[in-house]
Backbone as a ProteinNet text record, in pm:
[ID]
protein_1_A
[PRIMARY]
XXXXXXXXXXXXXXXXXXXXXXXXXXXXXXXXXXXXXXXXXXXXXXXXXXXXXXXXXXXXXXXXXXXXXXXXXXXXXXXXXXXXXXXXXXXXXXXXXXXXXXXXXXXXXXXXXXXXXXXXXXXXXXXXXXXXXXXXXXXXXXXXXXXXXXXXXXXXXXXXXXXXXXXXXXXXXXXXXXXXXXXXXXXXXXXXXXXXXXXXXXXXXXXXXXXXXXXXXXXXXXXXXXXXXXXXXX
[TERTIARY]
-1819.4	-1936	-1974.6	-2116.2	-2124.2	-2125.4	-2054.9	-2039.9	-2154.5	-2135.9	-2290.7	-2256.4	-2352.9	-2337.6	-2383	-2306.5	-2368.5	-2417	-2542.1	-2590.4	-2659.6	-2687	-2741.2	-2895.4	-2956.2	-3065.1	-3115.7	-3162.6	-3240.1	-3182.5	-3228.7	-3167.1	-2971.8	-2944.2	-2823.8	-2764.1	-2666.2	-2590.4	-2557.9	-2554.5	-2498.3	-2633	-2733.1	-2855.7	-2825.7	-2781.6	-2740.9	-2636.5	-2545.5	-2497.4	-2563.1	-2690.2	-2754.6	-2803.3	-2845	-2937.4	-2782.9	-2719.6	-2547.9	-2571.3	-2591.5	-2550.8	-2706.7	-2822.1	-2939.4	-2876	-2834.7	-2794.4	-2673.6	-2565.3	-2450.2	-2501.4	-2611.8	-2655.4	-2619.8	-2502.2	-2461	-2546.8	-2490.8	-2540.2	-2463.4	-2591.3	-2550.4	-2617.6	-2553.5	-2628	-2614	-2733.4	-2742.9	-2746.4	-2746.6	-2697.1	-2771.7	-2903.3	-2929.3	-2941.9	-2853.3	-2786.4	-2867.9	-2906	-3006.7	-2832.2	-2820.6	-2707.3	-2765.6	-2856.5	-2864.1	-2835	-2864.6	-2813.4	-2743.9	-2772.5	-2654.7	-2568	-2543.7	-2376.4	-2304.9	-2408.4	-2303.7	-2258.6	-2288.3	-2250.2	-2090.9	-1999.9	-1851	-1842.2	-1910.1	-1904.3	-1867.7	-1951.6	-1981.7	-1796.6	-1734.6	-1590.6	-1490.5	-1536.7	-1494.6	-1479.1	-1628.1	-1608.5	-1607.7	-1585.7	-1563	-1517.6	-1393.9	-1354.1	-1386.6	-1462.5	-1509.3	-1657	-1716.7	-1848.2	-1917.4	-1899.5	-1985.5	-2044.5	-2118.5	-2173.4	-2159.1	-2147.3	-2155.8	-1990	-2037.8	-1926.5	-1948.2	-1834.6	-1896.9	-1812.2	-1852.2	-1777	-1764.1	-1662.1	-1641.5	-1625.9	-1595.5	-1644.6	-1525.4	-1406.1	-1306.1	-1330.9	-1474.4	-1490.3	-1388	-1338.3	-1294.7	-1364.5	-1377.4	-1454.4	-1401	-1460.5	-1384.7	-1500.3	-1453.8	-1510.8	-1485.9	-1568.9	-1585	-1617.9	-1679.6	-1794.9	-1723.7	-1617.8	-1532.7	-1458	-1409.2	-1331.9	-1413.1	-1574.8	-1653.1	-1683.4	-1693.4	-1734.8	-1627.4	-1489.3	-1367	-1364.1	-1426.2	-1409.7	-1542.6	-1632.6	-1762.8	-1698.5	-1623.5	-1625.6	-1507.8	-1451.3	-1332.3	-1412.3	-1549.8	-1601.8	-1728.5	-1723	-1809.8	-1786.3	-1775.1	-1706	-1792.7	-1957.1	-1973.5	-2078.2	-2003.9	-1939.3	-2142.9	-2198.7	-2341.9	-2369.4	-2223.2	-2221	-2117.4	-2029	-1917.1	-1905.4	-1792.1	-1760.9	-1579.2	-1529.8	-1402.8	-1294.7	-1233.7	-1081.6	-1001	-980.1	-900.3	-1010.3	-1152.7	-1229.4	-1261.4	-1260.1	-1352.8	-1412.9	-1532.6	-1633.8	-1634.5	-1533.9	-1471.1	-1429.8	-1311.4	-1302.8	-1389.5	-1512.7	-1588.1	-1690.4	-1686.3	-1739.7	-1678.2	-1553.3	-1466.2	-1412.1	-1431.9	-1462.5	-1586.5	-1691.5	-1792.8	-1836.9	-1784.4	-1813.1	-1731.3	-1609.7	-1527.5	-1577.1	-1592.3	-1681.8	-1777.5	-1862.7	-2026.7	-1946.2	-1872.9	-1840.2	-1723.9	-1701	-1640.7	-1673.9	-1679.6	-1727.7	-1859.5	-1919.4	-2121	-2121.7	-2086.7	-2143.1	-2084.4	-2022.2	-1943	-2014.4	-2101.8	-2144.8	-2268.3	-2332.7	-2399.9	-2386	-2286.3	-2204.6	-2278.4	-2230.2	-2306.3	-2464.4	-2532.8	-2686.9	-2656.1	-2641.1	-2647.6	-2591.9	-2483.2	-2454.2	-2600.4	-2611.5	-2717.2	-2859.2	-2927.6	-2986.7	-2982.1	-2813	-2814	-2737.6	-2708	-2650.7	-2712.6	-2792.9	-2894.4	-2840.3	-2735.9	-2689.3	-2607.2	-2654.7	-2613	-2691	-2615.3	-2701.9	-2755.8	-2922.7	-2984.3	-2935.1	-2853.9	-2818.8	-2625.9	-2635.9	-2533.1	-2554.8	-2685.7	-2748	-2813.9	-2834.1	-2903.5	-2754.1	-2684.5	-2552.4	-2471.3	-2485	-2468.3	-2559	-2703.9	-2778.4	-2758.5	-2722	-2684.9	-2589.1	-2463.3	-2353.2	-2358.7	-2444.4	-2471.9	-2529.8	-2667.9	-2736.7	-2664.9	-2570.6	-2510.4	-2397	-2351.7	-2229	-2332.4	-2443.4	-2547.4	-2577.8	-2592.1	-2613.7	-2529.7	-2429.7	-2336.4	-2232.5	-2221.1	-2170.2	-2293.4	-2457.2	-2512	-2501.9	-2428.1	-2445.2	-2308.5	-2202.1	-2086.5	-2123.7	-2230.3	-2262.9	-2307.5	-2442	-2517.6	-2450.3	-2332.7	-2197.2	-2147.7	-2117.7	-2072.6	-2106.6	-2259.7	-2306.2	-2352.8	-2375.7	-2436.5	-2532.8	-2605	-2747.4	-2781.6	-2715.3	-2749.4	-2857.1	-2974.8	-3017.4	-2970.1	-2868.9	-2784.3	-2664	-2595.9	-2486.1	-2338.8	-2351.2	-2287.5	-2326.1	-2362	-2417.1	-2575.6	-2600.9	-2713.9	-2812.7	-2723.8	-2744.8	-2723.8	-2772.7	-2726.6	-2586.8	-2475.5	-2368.2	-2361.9	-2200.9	-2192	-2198.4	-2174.5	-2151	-2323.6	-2457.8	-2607.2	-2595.5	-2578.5	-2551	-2531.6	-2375	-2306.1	-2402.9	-2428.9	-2538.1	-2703.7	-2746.9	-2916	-2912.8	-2780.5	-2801.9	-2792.9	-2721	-2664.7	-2765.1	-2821.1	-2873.6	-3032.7	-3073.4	-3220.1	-3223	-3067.7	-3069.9	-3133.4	-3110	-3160.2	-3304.7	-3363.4	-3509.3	-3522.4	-3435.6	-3496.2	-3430.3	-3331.1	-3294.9	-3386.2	-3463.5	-3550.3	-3441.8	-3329.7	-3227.1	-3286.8	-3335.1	-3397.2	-3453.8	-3586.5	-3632.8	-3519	-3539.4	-3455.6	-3483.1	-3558	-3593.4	-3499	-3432.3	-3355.2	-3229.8	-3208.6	-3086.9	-3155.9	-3189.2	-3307.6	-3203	-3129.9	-3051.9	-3017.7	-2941.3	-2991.4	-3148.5	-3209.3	-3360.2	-3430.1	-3364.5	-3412.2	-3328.4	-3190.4	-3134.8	-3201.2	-3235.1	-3246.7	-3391.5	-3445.5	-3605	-3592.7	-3485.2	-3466.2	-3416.6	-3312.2	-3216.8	-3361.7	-3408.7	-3543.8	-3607.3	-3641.7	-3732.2	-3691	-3573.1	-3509.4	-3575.5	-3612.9	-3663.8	-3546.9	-3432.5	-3335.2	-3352.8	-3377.2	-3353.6	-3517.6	-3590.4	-3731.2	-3705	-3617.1	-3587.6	-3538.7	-3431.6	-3345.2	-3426.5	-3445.1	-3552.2	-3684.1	-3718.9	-3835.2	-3716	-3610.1	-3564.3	-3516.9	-3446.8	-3435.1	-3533.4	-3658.1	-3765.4	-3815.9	-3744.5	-3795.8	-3901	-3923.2	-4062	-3993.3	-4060.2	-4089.6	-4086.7	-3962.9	-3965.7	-3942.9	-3966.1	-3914.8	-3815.2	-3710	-3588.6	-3561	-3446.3	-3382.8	-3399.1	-3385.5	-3296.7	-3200	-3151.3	-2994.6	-2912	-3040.3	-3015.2	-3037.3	-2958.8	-2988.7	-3054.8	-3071	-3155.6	-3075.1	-3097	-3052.3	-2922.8	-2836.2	-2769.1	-2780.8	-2826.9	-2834.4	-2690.3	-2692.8	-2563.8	-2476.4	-2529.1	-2468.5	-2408.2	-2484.3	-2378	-2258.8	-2267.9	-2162.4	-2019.9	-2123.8	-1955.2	-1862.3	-1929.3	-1929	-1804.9	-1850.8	-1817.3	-1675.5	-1724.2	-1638.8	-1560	-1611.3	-1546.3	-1398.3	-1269.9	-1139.5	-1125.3
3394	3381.2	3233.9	3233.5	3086.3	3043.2	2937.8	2877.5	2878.4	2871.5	2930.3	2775.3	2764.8	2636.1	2704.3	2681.5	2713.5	2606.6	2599.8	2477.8	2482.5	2375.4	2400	2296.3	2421.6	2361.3	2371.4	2237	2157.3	2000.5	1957.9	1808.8	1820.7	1881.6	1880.6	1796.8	1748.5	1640.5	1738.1	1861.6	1935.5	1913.5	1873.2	1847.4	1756.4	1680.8	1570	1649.9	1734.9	1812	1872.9	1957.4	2031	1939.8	1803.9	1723	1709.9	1677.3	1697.3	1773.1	1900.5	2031.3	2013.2	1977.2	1952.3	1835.2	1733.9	1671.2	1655.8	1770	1790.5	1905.9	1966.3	2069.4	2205.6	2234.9	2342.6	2448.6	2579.9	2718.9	2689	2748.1	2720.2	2854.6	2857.3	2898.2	2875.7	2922.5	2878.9	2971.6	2909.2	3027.5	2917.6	3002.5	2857.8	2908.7	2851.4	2882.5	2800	2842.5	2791.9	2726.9	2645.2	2564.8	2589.5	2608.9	2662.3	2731.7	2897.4	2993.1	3056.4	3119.7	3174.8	3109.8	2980.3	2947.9	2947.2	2945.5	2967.8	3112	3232.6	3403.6	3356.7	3512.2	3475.2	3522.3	3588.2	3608.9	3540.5	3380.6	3288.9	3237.8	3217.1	3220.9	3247.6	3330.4	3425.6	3291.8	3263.9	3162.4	3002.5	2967.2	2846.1	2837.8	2855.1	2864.8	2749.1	2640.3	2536.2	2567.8	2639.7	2705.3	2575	2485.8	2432.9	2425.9	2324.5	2337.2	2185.3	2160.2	2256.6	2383.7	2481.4	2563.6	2587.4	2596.4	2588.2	2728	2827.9	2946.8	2897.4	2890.4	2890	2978.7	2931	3049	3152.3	3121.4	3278.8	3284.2	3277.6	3349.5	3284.7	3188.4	3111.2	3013.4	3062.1	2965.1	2800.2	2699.5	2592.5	2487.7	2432.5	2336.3	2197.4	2087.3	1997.6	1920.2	1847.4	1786.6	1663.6	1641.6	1585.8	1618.1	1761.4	1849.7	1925.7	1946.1	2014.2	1925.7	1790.4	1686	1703.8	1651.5	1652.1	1782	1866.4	2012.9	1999.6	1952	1888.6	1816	1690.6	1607.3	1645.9	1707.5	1783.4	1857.6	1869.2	1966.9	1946.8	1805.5	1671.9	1613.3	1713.2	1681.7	1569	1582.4	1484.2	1377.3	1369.8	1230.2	1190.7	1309.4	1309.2	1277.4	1271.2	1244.6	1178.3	1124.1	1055.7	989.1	903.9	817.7	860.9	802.8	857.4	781.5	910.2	877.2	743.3	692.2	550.4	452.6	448.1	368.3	258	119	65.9	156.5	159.4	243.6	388.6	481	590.2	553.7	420	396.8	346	287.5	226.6	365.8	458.5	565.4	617.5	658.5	715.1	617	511.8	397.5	470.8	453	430.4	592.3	637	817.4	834	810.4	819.6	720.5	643.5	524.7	605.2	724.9	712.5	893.4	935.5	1063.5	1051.9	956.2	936.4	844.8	685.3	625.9	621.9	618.3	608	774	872.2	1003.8	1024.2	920.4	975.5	886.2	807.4	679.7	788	874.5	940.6	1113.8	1080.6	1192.5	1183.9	1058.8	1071.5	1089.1	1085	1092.4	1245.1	1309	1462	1490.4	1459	1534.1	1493.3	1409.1	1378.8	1447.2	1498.7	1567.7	1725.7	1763.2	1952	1991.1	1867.9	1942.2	1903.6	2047.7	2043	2034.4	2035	2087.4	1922.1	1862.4	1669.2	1641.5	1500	1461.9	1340.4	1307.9	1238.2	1108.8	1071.5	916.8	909.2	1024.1	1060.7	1073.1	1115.7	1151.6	1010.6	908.4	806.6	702.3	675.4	646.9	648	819.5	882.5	795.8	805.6	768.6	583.6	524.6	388.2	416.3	443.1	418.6	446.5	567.4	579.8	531.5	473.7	315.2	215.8	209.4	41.8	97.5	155.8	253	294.7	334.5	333.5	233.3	135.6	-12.4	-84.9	-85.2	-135.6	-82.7	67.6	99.8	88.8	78.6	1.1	-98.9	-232.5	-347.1	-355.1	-253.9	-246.8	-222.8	-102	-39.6	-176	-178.3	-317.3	-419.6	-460.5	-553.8	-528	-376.4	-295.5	-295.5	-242.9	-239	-315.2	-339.5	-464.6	-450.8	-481.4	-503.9	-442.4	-306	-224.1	-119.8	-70.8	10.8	125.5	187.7	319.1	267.3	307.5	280.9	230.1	306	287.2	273.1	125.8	161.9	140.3	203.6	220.1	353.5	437.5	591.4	683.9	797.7	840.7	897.8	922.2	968.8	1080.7	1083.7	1143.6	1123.7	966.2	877.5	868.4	882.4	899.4	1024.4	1152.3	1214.8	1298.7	1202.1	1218	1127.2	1045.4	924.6	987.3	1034.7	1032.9	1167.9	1278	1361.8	1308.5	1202.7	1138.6	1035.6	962.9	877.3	845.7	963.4	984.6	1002	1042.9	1078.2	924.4	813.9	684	672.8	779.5	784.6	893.7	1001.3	1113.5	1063.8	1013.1	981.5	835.1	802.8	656.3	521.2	552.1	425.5	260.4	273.9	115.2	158.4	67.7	76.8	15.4	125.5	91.6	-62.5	-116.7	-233.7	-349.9	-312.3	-375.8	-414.5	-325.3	-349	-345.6	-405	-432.8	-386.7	-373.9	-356.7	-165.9	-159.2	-8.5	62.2	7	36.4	54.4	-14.7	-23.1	122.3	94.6	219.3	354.5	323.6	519.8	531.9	451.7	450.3	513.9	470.5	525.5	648.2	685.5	807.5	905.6	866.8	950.6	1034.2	923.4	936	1031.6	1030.2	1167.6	1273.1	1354.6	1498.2	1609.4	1576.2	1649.5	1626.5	1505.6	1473.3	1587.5	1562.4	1607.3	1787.5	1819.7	1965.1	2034.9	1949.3	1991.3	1938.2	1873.6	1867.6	1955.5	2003.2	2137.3	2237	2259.4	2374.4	2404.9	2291.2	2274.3	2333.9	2301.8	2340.8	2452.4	2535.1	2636.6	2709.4	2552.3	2598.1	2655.6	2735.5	2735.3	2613.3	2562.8	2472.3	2485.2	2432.5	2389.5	2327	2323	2251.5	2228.6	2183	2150.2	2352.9	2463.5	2572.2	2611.8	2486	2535.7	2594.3	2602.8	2705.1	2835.3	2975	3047.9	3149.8	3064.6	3151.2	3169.8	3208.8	3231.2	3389	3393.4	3460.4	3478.4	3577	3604.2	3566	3503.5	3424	3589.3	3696.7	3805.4	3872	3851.4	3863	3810.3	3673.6	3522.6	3607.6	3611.2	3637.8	3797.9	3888.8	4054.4	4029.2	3938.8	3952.9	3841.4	3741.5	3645.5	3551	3633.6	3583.6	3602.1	3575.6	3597.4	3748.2
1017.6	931.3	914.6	889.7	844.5	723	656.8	572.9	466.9	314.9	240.4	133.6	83.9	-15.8	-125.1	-249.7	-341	-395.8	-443	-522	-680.3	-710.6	-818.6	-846.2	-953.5	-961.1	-1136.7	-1200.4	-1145	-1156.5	-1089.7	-1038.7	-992.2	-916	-912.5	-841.9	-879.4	-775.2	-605	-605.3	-463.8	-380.3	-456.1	-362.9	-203.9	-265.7	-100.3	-28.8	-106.5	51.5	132.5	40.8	157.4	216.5	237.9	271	425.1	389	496.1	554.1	539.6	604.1	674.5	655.6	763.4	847	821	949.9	1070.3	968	1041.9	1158.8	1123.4	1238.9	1248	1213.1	1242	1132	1154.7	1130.9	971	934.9	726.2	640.2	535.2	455.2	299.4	206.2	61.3	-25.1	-122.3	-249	-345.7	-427.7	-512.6	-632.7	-748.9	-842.7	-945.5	-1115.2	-1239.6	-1319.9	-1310	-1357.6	-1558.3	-1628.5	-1705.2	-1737.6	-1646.1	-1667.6	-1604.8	-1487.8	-1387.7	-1414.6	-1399.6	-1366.9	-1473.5	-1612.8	-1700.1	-1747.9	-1665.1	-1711	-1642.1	-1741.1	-1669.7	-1533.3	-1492.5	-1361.3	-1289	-1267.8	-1192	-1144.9	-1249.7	-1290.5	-1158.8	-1049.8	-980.3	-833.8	-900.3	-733	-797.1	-954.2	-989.9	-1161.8	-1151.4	-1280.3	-1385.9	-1316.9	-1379.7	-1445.4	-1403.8	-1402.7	-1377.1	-1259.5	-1175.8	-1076.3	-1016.2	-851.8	-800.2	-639.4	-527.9	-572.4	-486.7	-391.6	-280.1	-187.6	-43.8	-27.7	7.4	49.9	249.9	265.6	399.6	468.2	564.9	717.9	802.4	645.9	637.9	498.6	458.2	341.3	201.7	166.1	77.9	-14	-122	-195.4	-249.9	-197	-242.3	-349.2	-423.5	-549.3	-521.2	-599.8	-621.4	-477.2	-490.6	-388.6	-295	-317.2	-219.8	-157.8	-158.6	-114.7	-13.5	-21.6	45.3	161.8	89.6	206.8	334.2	233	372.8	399.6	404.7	511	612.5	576.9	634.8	723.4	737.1	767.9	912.6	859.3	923.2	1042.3	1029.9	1154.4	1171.5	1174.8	1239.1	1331.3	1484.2	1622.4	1679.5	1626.9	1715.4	1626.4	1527.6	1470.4	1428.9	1319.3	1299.6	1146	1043.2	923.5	903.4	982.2	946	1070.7	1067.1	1162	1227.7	1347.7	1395	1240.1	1329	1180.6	1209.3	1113.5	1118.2	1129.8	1121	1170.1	1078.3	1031.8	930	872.9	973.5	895.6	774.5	884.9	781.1	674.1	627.7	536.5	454.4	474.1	405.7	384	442.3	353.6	257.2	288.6	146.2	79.8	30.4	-43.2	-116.9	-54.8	-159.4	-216.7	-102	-149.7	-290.3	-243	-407.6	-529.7	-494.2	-656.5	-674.1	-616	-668	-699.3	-626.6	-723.5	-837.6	-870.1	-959.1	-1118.7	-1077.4	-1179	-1200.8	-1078	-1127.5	-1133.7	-1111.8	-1156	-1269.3	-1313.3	-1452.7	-1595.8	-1513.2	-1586	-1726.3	-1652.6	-1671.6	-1781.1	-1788.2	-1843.8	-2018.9	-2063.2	-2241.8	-2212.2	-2156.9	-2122.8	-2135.3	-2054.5	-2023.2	-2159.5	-2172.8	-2303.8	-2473.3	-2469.3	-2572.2	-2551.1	-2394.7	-2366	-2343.8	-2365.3	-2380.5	-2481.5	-2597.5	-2717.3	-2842.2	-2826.3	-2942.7	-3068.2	-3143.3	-3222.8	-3293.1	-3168.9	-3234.1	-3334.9	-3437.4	-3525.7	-3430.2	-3490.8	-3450.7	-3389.3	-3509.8	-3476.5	-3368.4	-3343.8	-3274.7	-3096.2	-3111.8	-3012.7	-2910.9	-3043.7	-2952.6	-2991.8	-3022.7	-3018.6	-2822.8	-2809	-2623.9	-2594.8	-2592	-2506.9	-2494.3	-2611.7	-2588.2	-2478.2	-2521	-2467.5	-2317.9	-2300.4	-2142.2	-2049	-2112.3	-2074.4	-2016.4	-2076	-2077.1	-1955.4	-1942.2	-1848.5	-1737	-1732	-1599.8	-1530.5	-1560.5	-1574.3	-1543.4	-1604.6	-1501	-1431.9	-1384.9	-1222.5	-1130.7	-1171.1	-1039.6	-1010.9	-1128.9	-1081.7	-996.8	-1020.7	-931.1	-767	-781	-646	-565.3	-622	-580.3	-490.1	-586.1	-477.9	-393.3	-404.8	-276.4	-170.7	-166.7	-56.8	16.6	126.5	227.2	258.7	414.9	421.4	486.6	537.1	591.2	603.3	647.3	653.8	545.6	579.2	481.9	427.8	361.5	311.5	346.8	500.5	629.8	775.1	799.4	900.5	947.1	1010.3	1107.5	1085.8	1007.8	989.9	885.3	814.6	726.8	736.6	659.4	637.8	497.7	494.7	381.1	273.8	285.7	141.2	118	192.8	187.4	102.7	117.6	137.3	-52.1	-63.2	-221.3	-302.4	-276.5	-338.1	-383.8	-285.7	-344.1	-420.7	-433.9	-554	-669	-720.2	-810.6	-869.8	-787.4	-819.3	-833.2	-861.3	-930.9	-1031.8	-1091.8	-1284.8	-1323.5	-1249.2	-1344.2	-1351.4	-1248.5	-1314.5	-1397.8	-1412.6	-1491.7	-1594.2	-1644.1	-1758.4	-1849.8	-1726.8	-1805.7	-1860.1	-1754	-1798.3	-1734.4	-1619	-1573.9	-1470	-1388.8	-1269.7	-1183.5	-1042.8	-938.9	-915.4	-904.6	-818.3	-929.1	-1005.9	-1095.2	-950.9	-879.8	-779	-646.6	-600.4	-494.3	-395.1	-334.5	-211.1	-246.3	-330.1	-379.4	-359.7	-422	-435.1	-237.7	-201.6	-37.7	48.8	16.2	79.3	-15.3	-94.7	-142	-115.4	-79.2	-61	104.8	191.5	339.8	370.6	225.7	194.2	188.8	108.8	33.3	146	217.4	336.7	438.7	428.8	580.9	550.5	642.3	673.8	578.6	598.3	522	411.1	332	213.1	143.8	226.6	132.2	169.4	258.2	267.2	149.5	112.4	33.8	-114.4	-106.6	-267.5	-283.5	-134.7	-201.8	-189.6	-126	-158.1	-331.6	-382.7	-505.6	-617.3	-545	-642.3	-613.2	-588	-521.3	-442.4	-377	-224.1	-116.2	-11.4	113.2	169.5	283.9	354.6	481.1	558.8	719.8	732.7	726.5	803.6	940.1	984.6	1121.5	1181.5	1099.7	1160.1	1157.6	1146.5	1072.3	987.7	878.6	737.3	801.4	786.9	823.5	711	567.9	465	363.6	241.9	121.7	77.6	44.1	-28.8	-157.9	-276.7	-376.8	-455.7	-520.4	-633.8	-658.1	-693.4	-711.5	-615.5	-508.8	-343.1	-305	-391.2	-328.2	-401.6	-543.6	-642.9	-615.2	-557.6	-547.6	-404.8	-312.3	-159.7	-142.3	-214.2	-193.2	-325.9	-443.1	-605	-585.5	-693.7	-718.7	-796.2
[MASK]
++++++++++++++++++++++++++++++++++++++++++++++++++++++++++++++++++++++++++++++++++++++++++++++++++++++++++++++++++++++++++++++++++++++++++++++++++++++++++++++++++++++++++++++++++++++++++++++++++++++++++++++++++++++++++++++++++++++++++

């Protein structure tokens, strides 16, 4: 079988995998999940006891979690080397370098924002208290990234990767959250402006929104979330 992604929508960080799974090529499929609601019924439970997204149900039917774990199974069956680079390489390492900082400390930077924006039930001055604290923690893991990266075209390289990939889901919350203009990190601001631009990247953001798109072909079409959990849940 082929491999199904579960994702989430709206604005989800699993967005840049599918944007992966258009340039790794192979035979795919999706599952697109209301991170509002679907993912939070207990059902969901079955294929992510975290009640999050991505899940990647693989291709003996195994559901696996968290977005670095999906990558290295991605990456693992990237023969001809279209999202990653050979093993032991500089380069490989300088992707899982930056893949792990941006799924870890800058996706985490963002964490009091979200929370001050879905818990209604905060007091006011509690609420913009998060939103300080998350500001200032947004702000500076880009000025971390910023250092990171070099003058490359993409993140790695010459080309998009995975670490492209984990990055441009993540890193549009700093416009939806209204924390600073990109052009604050001009070398950032240049790569996600190129990230943006891929054919995959604008695939996977109308799929998000739930348009009709054209892709590579490689998607072989949608699975109903109630299919994923019935066929392939715990």
């Amino acid at each position: 079988m082929e491999p199904i992604l579960v994702y989430g929508f709206p604005a989800g960080s699993s967005m840049g995998l599918v944007a992966a799974l258009e340039w790794l090529g192979k035979p795919y499929r999706l599952c697109r999940v209301d991170m509002l609601g679907e993912m939070r019924e207990p059902s969901y439970a079955r294929i992510n006891a975290r009640h999050e997204t991505p899940v990647l149900i693989t291709d003996t039917g195994a559901p696996l979690s968290e977005t670095m774990t999906i990558a290295a199974w991605l990456e693992a069956r990237d023969d001809e080397r279209r999202i990653s680079f050979a093993p032991r390489s500089a380069e490989a390492d300088r992707m899982h370098q930056i893949m792990a900082y941006v799924n870890t400390g800058f996706t985490s930077a963002f964490g009091p924002l979200w929370a001050a924006m879905e818990m209604e039930e905060l007091a006011p001055q509690t609420k913009e208290a998060l939103r300080a604290f998350g500001r200032d923690a947004v702000i500076e893991r880009h000025d971390r990234l910023e250092a990171m990266v070099g003058d490359g075209p993409f993140l790695v390289g010459e080309r998009p990767s995975l670490a492209d990939g984990v990055l441009v889901g993540v890193a549009r919350w700093l416009d939806f959250h209204e924390v600073a203009s990109t052009e604050r990190w001009p070398k950032l601001a240049e790569i996600r402006r190129r990230i943006e631009a891929e054919p995959a990247v604008a695939y996977a953001l109308a799929l998000e929104s739930g348009e009709d798109a054209g892709g590579s072909g490689a998607c072989l079409g949608h699975v109903p979330l109630h299919e994923v959990i019935e066929r392939y849940g715990k």
